[in-house]
Backbone bond lengths (Angstrom), bond angles and torsions (degrees), N, CA, C in turn:
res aa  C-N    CA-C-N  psi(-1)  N-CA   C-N-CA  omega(-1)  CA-C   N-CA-C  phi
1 X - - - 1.456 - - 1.517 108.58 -
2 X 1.156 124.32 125.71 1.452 143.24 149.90 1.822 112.79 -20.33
3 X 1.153 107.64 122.37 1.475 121.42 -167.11 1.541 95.54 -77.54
4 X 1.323 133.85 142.04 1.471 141.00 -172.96 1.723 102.68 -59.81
5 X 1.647 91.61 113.08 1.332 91.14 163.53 1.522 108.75 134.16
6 X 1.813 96.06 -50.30 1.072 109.30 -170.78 1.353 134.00 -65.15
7 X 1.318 130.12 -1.30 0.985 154.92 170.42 1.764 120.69 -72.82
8 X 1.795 92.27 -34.98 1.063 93.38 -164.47 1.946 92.63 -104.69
9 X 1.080 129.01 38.34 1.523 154.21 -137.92 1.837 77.72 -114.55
10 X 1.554 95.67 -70.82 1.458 96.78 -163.67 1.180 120.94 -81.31
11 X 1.350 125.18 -15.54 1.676 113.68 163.42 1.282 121.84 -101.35
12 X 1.156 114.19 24.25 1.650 118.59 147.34 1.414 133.97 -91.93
13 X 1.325 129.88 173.23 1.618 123.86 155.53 1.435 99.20 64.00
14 X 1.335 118.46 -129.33 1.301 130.67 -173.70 1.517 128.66 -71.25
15 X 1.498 79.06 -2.95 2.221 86.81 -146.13 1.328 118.36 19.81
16 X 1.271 124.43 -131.29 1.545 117.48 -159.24 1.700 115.04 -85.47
17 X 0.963 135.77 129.74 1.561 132.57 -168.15 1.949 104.74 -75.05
18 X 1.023 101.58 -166.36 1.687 108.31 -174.91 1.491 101.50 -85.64
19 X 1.301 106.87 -45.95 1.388 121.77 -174.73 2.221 95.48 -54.65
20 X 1.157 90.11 -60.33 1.692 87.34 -165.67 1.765 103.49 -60.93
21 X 1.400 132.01 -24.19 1.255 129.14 148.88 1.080 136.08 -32.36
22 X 1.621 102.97 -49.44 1.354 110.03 -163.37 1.603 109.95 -88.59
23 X 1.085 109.69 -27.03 1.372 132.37 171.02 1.248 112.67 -49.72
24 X 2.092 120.28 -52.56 1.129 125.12 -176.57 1.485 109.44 -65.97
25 X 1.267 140.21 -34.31 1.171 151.27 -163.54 1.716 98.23 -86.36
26 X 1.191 127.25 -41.28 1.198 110.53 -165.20 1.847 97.74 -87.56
27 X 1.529 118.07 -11.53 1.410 113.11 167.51 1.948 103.45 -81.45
28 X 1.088 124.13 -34.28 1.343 107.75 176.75 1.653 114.56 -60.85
29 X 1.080 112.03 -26.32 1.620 121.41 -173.02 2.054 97.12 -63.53
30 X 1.273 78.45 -52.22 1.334 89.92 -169.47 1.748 128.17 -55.87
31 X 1.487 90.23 -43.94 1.496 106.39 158.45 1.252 133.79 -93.95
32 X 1.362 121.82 1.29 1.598 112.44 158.66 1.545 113.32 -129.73
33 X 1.790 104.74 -148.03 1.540 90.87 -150.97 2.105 85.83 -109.46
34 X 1.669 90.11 22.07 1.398 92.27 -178.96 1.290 111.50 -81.80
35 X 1.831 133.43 136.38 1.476 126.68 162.55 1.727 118.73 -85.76
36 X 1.485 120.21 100.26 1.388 110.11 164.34 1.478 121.83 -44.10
37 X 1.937 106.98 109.45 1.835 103.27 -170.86 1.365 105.74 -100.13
38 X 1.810 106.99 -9.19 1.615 99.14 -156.49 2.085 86.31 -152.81
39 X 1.800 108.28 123.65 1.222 100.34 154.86 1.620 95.54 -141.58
40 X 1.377 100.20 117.83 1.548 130.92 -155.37 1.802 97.93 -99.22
41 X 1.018 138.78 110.54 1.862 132.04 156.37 1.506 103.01 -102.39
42 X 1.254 124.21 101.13 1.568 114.18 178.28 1.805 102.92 -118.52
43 X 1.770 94.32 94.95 1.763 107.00 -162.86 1.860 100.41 -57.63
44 X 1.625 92.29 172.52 1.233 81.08 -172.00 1.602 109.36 -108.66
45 X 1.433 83.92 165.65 1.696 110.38 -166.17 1.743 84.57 -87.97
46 X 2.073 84.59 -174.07 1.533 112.98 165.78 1.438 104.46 -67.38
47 X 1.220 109.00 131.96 2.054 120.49 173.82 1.768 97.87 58.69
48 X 0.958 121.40 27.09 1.483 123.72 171.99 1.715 113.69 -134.04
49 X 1.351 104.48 143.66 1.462 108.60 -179.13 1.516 98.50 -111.18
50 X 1.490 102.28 146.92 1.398 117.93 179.52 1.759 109.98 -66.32
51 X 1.437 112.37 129.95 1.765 117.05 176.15 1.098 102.16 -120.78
52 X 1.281 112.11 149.65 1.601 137.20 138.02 0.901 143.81 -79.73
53 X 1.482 140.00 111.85 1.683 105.27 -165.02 1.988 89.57 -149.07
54 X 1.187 83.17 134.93 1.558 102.04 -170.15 1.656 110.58 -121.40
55 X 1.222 115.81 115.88 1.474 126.44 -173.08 1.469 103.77 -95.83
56 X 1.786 116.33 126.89 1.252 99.34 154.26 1.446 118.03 -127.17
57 X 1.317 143.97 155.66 1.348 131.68 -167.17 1.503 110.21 -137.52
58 X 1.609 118.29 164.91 1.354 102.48 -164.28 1.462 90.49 -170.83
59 X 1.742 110.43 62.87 1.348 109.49 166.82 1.393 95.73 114.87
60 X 2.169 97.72 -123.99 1.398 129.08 159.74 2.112 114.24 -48.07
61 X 1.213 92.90 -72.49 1.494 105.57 -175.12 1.869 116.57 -66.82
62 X 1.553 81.76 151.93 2.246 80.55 -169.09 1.682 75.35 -134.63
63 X 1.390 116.86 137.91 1.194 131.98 147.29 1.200 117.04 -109.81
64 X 1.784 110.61 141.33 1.440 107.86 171.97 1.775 116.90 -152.04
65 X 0.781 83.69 128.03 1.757 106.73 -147.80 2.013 84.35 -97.64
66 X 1.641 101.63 138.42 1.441 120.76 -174.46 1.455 109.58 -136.16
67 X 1.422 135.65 81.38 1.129 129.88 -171.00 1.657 95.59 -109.33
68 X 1.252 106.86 148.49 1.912 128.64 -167.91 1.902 88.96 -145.76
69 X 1.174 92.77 95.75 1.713 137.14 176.45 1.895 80.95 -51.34
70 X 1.257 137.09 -80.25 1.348 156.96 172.37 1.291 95.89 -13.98
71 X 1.026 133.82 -93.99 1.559 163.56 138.26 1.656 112.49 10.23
72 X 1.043 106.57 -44.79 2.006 112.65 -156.48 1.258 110.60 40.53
73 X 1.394 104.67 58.42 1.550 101.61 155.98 1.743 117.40 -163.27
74 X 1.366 112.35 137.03 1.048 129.69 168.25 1.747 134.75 -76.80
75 X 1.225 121.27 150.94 1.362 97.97 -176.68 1.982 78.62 -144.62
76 X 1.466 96.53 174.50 1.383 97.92 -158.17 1.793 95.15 -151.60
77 X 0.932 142.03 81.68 1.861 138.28 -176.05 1.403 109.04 -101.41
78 X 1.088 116.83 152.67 1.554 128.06 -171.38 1.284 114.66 -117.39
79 X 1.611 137.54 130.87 1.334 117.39 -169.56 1.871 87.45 -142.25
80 X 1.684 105.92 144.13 1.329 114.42 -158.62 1.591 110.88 -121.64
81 X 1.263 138.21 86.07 1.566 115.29 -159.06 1.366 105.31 -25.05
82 X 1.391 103.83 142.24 1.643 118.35 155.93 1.383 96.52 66.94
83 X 1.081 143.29 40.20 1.373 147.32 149.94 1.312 133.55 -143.95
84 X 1.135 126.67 154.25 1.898 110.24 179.41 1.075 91.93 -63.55
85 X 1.529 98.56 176.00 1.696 122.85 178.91 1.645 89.47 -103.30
86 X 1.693 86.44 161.96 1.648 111.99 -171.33 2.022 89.46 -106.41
87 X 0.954 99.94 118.33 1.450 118.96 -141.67 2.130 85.72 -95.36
88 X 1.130 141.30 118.57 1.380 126.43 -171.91 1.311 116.22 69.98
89 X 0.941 128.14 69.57 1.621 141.35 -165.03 1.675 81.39 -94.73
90 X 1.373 117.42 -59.81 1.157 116.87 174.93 1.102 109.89 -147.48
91 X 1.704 115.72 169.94 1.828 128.03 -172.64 1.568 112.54 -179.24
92 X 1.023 107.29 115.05 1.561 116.97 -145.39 1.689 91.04 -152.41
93 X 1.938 98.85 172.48 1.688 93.68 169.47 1.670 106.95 -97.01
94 X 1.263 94.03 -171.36 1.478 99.12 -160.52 2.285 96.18 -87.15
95 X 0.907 89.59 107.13 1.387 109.61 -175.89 1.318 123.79 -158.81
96 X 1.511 113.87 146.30 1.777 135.88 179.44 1.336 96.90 -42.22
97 X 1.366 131.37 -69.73 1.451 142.27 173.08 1.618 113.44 -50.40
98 X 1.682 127.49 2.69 1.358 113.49 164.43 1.248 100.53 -117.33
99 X 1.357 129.36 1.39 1.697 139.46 -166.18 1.604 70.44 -96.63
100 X 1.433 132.67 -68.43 1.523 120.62 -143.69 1.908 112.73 -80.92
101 X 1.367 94.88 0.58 1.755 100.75 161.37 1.250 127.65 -90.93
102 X 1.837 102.94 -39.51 1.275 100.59 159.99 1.587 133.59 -64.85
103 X 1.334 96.85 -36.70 1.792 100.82 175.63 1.960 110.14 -54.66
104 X 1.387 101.21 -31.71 1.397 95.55 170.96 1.470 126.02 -57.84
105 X 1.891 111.24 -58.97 1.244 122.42 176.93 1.295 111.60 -44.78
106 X 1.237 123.87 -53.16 1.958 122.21 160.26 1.207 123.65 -47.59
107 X 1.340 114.93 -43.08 1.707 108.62 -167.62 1.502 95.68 -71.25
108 X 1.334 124.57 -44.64 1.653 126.53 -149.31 1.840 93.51 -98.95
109 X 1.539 121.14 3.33 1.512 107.21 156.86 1.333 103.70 -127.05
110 X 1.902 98.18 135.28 1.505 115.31 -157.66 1.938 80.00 -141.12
């Protein structure tokens, strides 16, 4: 169990930096049968918030993950050749504990 507090470590202040992003994505690559095609930082402008958006693909299926650091929140959509996409696969705040659900939904779809 998580020592008091610590939990709440990562959705404060900075939460996770670009660096600790980029890091997570290049360990999902690493551990599944997903290929990272796209890790996107497009900072933000005037009347615009800074995004992230990290593509991973694996054949048939394209994931693409949109986290806004600003915001604390992630969103996660699934797209299937020749089918709509499953639109909110996931959407959570920007936290270690929504990086380590998503890394699941990738690792365990092949």
């Amino acid at each position: 169990m998580d020592a008091p507090g610590a939990r709440n470590k990562d959705l404060v202040g900075g939460m996770l930096s670009l660096e600790d992003i980029k890091k997570w994505a290049d360990s999902i690559e690493a551990q599944s049968a997903s290929t990272l095609t796209k890790f996107y930082h497009e900072p933000a402008k005037p009347a615009h918030r800074a995004v992230i958006e990290v593509v991973f693909a694996n054949g048939v299926n394209e994931y693409r993950i949109w986290i806004s650091r600003e915001l604390n929140i992630i969103y996660v959509d699934a797209f299937h050749k020749g089918v709509v996409s499953d639109s909110k696969l996931f959407r959570g705040p920007l936290s270690r504990h929504s990086l380590e659900s998503i890394s699941s939904i990738l690792r365990d779809s092949v």
